[in-house]
N, C-alpha and C positions, 0 to 999 in steps of 0.2 A: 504494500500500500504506500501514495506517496503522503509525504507530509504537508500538512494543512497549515497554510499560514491567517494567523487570526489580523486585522487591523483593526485599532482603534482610531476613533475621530474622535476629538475633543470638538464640544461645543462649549459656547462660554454663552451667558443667559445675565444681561443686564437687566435689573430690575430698576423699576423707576418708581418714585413715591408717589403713592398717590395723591390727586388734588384733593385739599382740606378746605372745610368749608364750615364758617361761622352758623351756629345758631343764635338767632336773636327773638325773644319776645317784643312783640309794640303792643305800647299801653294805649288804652282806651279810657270811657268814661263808666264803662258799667262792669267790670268783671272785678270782683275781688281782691283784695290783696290776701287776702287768706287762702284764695284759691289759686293761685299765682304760686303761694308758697306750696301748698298741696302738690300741681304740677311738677315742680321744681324738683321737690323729692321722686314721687312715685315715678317719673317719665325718666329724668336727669340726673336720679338718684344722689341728687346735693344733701348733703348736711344741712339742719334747720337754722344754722348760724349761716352758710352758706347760702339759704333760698331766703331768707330774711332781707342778707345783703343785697343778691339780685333783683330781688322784687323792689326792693327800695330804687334802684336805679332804674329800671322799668317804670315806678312811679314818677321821679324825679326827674328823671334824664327824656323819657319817653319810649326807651328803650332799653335793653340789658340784655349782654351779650352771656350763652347758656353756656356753650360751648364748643369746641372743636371738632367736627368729626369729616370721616369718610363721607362723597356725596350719598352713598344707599342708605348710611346710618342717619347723616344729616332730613333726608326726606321721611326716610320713617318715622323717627321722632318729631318732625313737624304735624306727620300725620295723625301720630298719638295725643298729640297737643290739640288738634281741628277736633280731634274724634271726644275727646272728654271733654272739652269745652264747648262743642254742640248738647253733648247730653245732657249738659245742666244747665242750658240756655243763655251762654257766653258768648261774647266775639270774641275773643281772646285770639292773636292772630300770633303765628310767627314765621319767619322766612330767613331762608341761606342766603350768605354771600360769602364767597370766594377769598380764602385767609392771604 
């Protein structure tokens, strides 16, 4: 029998970061700041000293930034925000932009 020669190929595989994307709450005039903090936790999973802070600048500023994430992570969590915030008859609105 003859002899079998094996070759190897190296590939090399650059990975890129992916784009991060801000969450931000906008305040309005009817939804809670109790419920803002509620959100904050159960969605964002903040600390109560944590969603205290943010909700305060979502009061104050008009806005408060929640947090960092992946675009699919970023949209789901917005959606989890639309979605409990309709159920108990809030605008409560939030939306990405690009870190």
């Amino acid at each position: 029998m003859g002899k079998k020669t094996i070759y190897k190929e190296e590939t090399t595989v650059d990975f890129k970061k992916p784009n991060m994307y801000k969450v931000i709450l906008l305040n309005d005039d009817y939804t809670t700041m109790d419920f803002v903090v509620e959100i904050l936790i159960a969605i964002f999973h903040k600390t109560a000293a944590d969603a205290t802070r943010i909700m305060l600048d979502v009061h104050q500023k008009g806005k408060g930034v929640v947090g960092v994430y992946t675009f699919d992570i970023a949209r789901t969590k917005i959606a989890q925000v639309e979605q409990m915030a309709n159920e108990r008859d809030f605008p409560l609105a939030a939306v990405m932009e690009p870190e």
